[in-house]
TIGU-276889 format. One record per residue: z, y, x of N, C-alpha, C in turn. Coordinates in pm, whole numbers, plus 50000, padded with zeros to 5 digits. Example, Ala and Ser with C-alpha at 12.3 -4.5 7.8 and 13.67 -1.06 7.14 Angstrom:
<pts>
507804943151319507804955051230507804967051320 507084977551285507144989451367507875000351290 
</pts>
This chain:
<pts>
993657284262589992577285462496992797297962412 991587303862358991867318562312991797314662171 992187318662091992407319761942991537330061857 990247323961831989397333361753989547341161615 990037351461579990387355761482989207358261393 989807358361250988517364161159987687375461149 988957382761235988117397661217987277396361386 987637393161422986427391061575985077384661523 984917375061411983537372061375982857385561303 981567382161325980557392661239981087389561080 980607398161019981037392060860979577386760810 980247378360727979277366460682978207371460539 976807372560555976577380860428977237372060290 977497385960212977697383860086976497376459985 977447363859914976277358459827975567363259700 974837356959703973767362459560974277360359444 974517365759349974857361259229974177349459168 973517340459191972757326359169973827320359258 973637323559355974767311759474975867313059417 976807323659386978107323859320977967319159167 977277315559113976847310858957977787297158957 977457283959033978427275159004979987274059024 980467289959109981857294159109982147299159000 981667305158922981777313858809981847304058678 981237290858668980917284258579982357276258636 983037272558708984767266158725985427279258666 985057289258711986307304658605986177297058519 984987296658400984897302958283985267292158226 985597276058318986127264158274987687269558274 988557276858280989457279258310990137287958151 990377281458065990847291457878991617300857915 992647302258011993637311758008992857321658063 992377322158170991787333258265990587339258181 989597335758105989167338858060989217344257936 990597342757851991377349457751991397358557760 992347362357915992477376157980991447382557976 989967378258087988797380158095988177387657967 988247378357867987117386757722988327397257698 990107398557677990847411357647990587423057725 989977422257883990047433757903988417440257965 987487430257909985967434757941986187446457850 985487458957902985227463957806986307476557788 987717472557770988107475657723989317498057807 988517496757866988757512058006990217511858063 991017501858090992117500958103991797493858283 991547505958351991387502958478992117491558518 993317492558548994327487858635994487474158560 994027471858465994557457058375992847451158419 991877455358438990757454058476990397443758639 991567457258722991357454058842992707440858864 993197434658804994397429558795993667416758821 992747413858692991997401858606991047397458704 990117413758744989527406858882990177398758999 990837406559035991867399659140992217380759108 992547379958992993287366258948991897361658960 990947366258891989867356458924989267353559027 989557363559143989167361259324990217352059323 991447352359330992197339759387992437322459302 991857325959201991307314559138989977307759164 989087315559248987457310059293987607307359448 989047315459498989337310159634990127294459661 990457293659547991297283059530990037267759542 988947270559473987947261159518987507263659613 987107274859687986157278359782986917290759863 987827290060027988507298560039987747306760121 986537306760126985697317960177984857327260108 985297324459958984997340959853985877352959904 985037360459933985587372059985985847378059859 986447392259875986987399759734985707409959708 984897410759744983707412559690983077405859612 982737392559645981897383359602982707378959437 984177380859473985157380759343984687392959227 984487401359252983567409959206983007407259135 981457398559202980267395459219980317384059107 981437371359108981537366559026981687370658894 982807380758900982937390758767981487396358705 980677398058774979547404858696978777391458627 978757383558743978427368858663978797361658521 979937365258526981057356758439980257372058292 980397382558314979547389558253978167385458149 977877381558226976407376758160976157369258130 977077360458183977667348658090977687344857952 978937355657929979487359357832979257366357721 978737379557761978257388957728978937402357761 978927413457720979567427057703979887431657585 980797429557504981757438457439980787457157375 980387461057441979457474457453978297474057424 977597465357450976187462757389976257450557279 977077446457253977197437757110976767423357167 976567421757262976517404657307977617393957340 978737405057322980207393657332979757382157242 979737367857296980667361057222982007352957156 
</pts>
């Protein structure tokens, strides 16, 4: 029997930010990650940026292990608007 790998499938489209909305709403249930989250919205510190994203892809994979690291992203912009932005004065 042959062993179908992941990368032999087509890739699966990326979801909508509505479809990723009830992944984003388990982050933002999450105080620590989102501590991090509101310290470094905002704040131009690339690499502490791309860190936070990351923790929050393997924290939305942890419910659902077919968030790709895009869609981790994707959540991030979610978790965004959520929240607010720091830059336009809608943090809360």
């Amino acid at each position: 029997m042959e062993t179908i790998r992941r990368t032999d499938l087509p890739p699966a489209p990326m979801r909508t930010q509505a479809e990723l909305a009830p992944i984003a709403q388990r982050v933002a249930a999450n105080p620590g990650l989102m501590r991090k989250f509101r310290t470094v919205i905002g704040s131009e510190d690339q690499a502490q940026a791309s860190s936070v994203i990351d923790e929050i892809t393997n924290f939305a994979q942890g419910g659902d292990p077919t968030v790709t690291p895009a869609e981790g992203v994707r959540i991030t912009v979610v978790l965004m608007g959520m929240i607010g932005h720091p830059k336009d004065g809608s943090n809360d």
